[in-house]
C-alpha positions as CSV (number, residue, x, y, z in Angstrom):
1,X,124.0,111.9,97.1
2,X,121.4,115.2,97.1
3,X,122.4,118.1,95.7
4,X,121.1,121.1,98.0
5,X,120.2,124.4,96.2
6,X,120.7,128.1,97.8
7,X,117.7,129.9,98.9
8,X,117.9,132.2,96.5
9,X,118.5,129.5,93.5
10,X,116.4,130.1,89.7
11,X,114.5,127.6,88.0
12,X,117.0,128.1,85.4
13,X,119.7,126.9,87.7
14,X,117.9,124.6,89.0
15,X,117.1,123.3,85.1
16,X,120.9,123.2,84.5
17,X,121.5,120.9,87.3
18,X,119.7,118.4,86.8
19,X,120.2,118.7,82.7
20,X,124.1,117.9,84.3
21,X,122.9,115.1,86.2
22,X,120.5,113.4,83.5
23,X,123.7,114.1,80.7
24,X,125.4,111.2,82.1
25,X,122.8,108.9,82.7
26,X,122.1,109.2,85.6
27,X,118.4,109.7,87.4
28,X,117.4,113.1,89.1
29,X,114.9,113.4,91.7
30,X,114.1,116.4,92.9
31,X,112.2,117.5,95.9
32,X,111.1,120.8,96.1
33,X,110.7,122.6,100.1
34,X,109.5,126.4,101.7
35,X,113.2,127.3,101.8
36,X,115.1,125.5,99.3
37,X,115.2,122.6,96.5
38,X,117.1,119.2,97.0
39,X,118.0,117.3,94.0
40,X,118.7,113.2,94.8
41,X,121.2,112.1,92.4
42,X,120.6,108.2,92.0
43,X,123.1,105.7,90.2
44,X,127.6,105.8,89.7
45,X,128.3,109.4,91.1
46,X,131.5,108.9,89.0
47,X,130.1,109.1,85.7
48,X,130.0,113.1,86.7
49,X,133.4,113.3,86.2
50,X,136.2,115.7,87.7
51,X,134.1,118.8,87.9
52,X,132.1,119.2,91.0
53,X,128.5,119.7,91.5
54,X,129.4,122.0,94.0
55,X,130.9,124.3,91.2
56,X,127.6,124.9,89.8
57,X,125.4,128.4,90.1
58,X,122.7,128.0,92.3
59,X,124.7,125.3,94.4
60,X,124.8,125.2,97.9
61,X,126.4,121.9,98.3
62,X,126.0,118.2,98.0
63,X,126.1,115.8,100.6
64,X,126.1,112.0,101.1
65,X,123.2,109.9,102.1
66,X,124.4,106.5,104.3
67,X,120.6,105.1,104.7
68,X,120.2,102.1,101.7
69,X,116.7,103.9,101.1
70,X,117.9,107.2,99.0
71,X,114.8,108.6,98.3
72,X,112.7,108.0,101.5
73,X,115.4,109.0,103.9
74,X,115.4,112.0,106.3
75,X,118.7,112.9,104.8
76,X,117.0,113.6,101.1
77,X,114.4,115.9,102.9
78,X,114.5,116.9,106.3
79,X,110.6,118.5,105.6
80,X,108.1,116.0,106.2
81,X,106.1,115.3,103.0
82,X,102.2,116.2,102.7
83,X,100.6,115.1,100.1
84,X,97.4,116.4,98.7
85,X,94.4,114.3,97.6
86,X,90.6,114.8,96.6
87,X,91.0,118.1,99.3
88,X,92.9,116.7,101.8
89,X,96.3,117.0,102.9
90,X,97.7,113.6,104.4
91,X,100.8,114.2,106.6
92,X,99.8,117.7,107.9
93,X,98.5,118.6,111.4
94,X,95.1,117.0,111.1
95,X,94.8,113.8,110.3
96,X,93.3,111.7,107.8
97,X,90.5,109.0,108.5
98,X,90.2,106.2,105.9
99,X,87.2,103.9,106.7
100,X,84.9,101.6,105.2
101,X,84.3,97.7,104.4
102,X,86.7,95.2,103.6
103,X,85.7,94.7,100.2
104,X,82.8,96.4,98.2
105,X,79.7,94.0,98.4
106,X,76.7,96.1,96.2
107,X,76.3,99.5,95.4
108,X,73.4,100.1,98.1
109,X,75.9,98.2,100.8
110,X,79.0,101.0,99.4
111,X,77.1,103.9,99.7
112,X,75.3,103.7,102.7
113,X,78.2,103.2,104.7
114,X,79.9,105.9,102.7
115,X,77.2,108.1,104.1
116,X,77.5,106.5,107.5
117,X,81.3,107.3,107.9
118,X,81.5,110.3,106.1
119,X,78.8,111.6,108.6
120,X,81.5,110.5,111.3
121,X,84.3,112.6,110.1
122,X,86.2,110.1,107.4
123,X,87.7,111.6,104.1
124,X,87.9,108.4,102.2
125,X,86.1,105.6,101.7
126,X,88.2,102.2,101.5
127,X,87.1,99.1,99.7
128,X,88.2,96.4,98.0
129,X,87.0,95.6,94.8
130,X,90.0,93.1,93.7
131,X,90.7,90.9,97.3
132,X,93.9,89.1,97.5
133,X,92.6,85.7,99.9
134,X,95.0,83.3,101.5
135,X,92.3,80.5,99.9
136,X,91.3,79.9,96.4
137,X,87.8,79.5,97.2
138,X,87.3,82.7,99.3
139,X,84.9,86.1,97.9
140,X,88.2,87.5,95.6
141,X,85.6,90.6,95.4
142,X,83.6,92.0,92.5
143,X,86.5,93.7,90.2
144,X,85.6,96.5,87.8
145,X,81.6,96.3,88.9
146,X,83.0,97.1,92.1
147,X,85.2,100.4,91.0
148,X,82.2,101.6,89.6
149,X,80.2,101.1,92.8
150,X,83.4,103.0,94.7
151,X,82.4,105.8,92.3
152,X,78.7,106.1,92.9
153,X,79.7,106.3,96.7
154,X,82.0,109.5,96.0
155,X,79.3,111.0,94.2
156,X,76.9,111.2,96.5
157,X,79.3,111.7,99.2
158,X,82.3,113.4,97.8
159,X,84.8,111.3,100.1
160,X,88.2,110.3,98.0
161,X,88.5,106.5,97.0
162,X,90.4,104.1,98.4
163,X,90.9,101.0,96.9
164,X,93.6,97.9,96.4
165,X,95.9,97.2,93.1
166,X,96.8,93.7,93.2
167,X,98.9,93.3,89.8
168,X,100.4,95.4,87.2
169,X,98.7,95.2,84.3
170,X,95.5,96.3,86.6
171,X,96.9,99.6,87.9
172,X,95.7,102.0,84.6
173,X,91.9,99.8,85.3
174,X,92.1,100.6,88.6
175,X,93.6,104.4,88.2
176,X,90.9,105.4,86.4
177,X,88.7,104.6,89.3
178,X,90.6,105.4,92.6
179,X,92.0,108.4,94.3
180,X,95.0,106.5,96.1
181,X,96.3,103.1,95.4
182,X,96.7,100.5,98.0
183,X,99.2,97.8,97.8
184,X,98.8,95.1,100.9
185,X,101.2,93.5,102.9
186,X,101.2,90.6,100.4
187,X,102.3,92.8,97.8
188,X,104.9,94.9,99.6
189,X,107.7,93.0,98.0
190,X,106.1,92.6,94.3
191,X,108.9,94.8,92.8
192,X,107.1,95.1,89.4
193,X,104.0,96.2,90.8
194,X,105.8,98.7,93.1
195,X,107.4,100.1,90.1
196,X,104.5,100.0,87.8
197,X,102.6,102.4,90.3
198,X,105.5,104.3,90.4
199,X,105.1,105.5,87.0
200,X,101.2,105.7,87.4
201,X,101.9,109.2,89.4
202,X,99.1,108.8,91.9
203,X,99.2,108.7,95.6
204,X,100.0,105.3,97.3
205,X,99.3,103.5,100.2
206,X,101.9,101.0,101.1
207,X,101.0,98.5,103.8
208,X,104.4,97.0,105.2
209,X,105.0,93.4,104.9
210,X,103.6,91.3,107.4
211,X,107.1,89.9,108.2
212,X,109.1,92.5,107.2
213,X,111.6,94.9,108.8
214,X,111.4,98.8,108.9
215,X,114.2,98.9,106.4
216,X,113.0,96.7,104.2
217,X,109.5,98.5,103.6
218,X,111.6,101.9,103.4
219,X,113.4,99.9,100.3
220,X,110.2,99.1,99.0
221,X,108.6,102.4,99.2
222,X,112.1,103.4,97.5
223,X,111.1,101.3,93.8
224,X,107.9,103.8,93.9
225,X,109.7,106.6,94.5
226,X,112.8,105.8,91.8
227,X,110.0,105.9,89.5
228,X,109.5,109.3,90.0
229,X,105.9,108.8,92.4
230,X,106.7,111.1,95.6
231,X,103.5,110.3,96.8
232,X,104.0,107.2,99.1
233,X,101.8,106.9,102.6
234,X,103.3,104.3,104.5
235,X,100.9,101.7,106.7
236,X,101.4,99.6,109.7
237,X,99.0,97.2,110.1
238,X,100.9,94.4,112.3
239,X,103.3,92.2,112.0
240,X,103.1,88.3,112.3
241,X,104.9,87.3,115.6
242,X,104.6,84.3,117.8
243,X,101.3,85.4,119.3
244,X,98.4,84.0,118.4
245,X,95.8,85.6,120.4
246,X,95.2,88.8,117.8
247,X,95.5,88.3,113.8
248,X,98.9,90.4,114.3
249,X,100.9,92.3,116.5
250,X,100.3,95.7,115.8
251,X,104.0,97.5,115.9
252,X,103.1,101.0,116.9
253,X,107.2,101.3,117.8
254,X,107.1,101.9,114.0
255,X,105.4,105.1,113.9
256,X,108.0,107.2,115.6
257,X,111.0,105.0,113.9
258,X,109.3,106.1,110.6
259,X,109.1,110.0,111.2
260,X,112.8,109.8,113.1
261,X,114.2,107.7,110.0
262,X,111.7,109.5,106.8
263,X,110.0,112.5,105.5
264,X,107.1,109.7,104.3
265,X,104.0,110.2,106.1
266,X,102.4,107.0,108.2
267,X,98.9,105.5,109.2
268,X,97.9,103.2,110.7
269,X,95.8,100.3,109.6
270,X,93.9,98.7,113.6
271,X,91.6,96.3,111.8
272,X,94.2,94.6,110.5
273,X,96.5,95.1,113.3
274,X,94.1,93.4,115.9
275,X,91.7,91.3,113.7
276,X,89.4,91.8,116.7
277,X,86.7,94.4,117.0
278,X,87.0,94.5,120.8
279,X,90.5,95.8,120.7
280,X,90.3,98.2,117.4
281,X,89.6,101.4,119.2
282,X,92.1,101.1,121.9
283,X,95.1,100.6,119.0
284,X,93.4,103.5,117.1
285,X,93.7,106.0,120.4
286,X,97.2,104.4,120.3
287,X,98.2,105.2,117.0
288,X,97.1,108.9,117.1
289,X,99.4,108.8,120.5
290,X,102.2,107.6,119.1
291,X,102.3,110.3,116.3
292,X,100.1,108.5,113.3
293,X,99.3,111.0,110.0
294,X,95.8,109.1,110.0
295,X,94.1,106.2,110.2
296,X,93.0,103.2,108.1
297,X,89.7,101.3,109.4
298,X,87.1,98.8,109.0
299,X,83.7,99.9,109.4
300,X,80.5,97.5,108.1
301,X,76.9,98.4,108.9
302,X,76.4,94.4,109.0
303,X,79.7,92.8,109.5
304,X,77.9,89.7,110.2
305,X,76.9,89.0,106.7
306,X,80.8,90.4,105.7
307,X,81.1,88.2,102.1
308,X,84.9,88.3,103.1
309,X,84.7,86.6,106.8
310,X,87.1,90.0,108.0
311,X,83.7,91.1,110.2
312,X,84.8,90.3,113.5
313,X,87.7,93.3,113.2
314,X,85.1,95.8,111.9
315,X,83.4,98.3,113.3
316,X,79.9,99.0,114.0
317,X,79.3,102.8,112.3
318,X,78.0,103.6,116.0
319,X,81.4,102.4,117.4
320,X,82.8,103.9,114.8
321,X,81.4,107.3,115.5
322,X,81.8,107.3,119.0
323,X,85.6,106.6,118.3
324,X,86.1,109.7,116.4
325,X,84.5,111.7,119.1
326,X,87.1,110.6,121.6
327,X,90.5,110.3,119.5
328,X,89.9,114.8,119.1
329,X,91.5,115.5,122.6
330,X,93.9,113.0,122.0
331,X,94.1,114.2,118.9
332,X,94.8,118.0,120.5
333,X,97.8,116.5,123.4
334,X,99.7,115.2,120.9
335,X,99.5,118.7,118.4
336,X,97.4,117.1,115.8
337,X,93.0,117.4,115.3
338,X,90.9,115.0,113.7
């Protein structure tokens, strides 16, 4: 159930609401728009007892939400979020370039690709300093030498950090270091950690699963979000399917499903989506097509030398470069810049 305010509603009023909801144990969440303030009112809606919500100053009226995901529904908030980072906004008209190596090799390798894509138009620098591999035996990256050479790249660039979380008693190491957490597809469905970065109140980019439905991601953005984070970016970056030619099928039918269905913003992740460098700027143009917030990409001065084998699916800076330059009157059909 949400709880929507009048326009015209105090923060006093607003206060007393949710003092009501909280008496009885139950968890408010508010959400606060340009015209009004809706309250999400999570657990037994009987435990408020006879007297009405509605009855409250300041009430509009209170409605019920159907979609399993409360929180990240369209019903909670009809406004789409944007959420504010390091400068930028990520979910408003122009949209927000991510881009960078797979995982963070040396500080000289960090920064001067840092440089590279900044020069291009990125806002963040991704990297991974704690890899999750498939085997054992792979590059599992450099861990906390690695934040630090994130760091030295926003220094002398000022571009935000991206970076992954893989457990949760890493997110306050990695918090310390990173502008916006990453969770990957692996960990889409690794309810502690969802919930521990939750409580960590920083942004967070949530790749969806790689064999996961739409709903099921929603429900897993949802344990962030009960934990009081409203800061959840939401990224497709394929799906496993019979195919075998690319790493994954890239499900660009989720961008639209995602704005129709939640007020959560959405990039896109082509690397990933593709695994092949030769097909990475067509699914970007794609994605910024089909109504992406921003984008999420690979970008390697040497991919071959990569330490993590991922350089066949990233891009040249050149390539890189010249990508940006084209997706701006795409950018401009579809209502967005870049």
């Amino acid at each position: 159930m949400v709880v929507i305010t009048k326009t015209d509603a105090t923060p006093g009023q607003i206060d007393a609401i949710v003092n009501r909801i909280e008496g009885v144990g139950l968890k408010a969440q508010v959400s606060t728009g340009e015209q009004r303030t809706v309250i999400g009112v999570i657990g037994d809606k009987t435990l408020l007892g006879d007297i009405p919500l509605e009855s409250m100053s300041g009430v509009e009226r209170t409605m019920p939400i159907t979609a399993p995901y409360k929180l990240a529904s369209r019903q909670f908030r009809d406004e789409s979020t944007v959420i504010a980072v390091n400068g930028t906004k990520i979910g408003g008209r122009k949209l927000t370039v991510m881009a960078g190596p797979c995982a963070v090799e040396s500080t000289e390798q960090i920064v001067t690709i840092a440089h590279l894509v900044k020069k291009a138009g990125a806002g963040f620098i991704r990297g991974g300093a704690f890899k999750p591999r498939t085997g054992p035996y792979s590059f599992q990256g450099f861990g906390l030498e690695a934040l630090k050479m994130l760091v030295t790249a926003k220094e002398e660039t000022g571009l935000g950090i991206v970076t992954e979380v893989l457990t949760p008693n890493e997110v306050e190491l990695v918090g310390d270091y990173t502008d916006i957490f990453q969770l990957g597809t692996r960990n889409m469905t690794n309810f502690y950690l969802l919930r521990e970065v939750g409580r960590a109140k920083k942004p967070v980019i949530l790749k969806r699963g790689m064999a996961s439905t739409i709903e099921e991601w929603l429900l897993a953005a949802e344990y962030i979000l009960s934990e009081g984070n409203p800061d959840v970016i939401l990224c497709e970056r394929g799906i496993r399917t019979f195919e075998t030619h690319t790493r994954n099928t890239l499900d660009l039918n989720a961008v639209p499903a995602i704005h129709e269905l939640s007020h959560l913003p959405i990039i896109v992740d082509p690397s990933h989506g593709t695994g092949i460098r030769s097909l990475v700027c067509d699914m970007t143009k794609a994605s910024v097509a089909a109504g992406a917030d921003g984008l999420l990409l690979e970008v390697h001065h040497d991919p071959d030398h990569s330490m993590t084998g991922d350089g066949a699916q990233s891009l040249f800076p050149e390539q890189f470069e010249t990508l940006i330059k084209e997706l701006k009157p795409i950018a401009i059909a579809v209502g967005r810049e870049i």
